[in-house]
C-alpha positions in Angstrom: 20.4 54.7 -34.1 20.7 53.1 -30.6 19.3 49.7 -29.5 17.2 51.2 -26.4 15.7 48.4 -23.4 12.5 48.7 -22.9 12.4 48.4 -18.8 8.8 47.0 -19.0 10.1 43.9 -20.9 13.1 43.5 -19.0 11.2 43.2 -15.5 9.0 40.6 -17.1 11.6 38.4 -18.2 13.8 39.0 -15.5 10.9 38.8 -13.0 9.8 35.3 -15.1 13.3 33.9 -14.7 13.3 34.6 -11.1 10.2 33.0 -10.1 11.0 29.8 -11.9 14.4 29.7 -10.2 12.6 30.3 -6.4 10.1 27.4 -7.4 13.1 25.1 -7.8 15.3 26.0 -5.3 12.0 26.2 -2.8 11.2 22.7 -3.3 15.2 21.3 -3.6 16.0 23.3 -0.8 13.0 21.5 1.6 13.7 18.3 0.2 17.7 18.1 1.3 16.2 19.7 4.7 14.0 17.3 5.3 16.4 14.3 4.7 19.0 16.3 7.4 16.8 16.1 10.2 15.1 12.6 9.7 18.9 11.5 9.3 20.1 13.4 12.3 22.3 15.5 9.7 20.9 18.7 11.2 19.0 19.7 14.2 15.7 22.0 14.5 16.2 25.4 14.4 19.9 24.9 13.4 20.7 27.7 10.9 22.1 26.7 7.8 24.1 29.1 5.6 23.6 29.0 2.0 24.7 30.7 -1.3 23.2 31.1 -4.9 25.3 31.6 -7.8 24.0 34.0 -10.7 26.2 33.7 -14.0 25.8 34.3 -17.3 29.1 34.4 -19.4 27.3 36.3 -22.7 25.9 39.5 -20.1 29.3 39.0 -17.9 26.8 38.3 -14.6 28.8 36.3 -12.0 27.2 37.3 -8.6 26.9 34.8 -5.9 24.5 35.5 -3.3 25.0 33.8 0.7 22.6 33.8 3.6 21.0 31.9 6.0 17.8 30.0 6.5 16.7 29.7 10.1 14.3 27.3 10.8 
């Protein structure tokens, strides 16, 4: 017989994964923002185009994922 996924489970972990992912790349994100305006890098309101990369070689996952943060 069949493995079959139970969806339940795989929102939880999927949904686990994600958050711990949004924390970091919440507080890296602010941090590197920070340091380009106090250094004149980037002005206020300036919008910055950015990408996250999803991979995974065991599930084949290789999605990248661009858009832009307006301040």
């Amino acid at each position: 017989m069949g493995r079959t996924m139970n969806d339940k489970v795989l929102k939880t972990a999927v949904d686990q994964f994600l958050r711990t992912v949004s924390f970091t790349a919440q507080k890296e994100i602010e941090k590197v923002v920070r340091n380009a305006v106090a250094s004149g890098k980037l002005e206020l309101h300036e919008p910055i185009t950015a990408a996250v990369a999803l991979s995974s070689e065991k599930i084949g996952l290789n999605v990248t994922i661009y858009s832009k943060i307006v301040l």
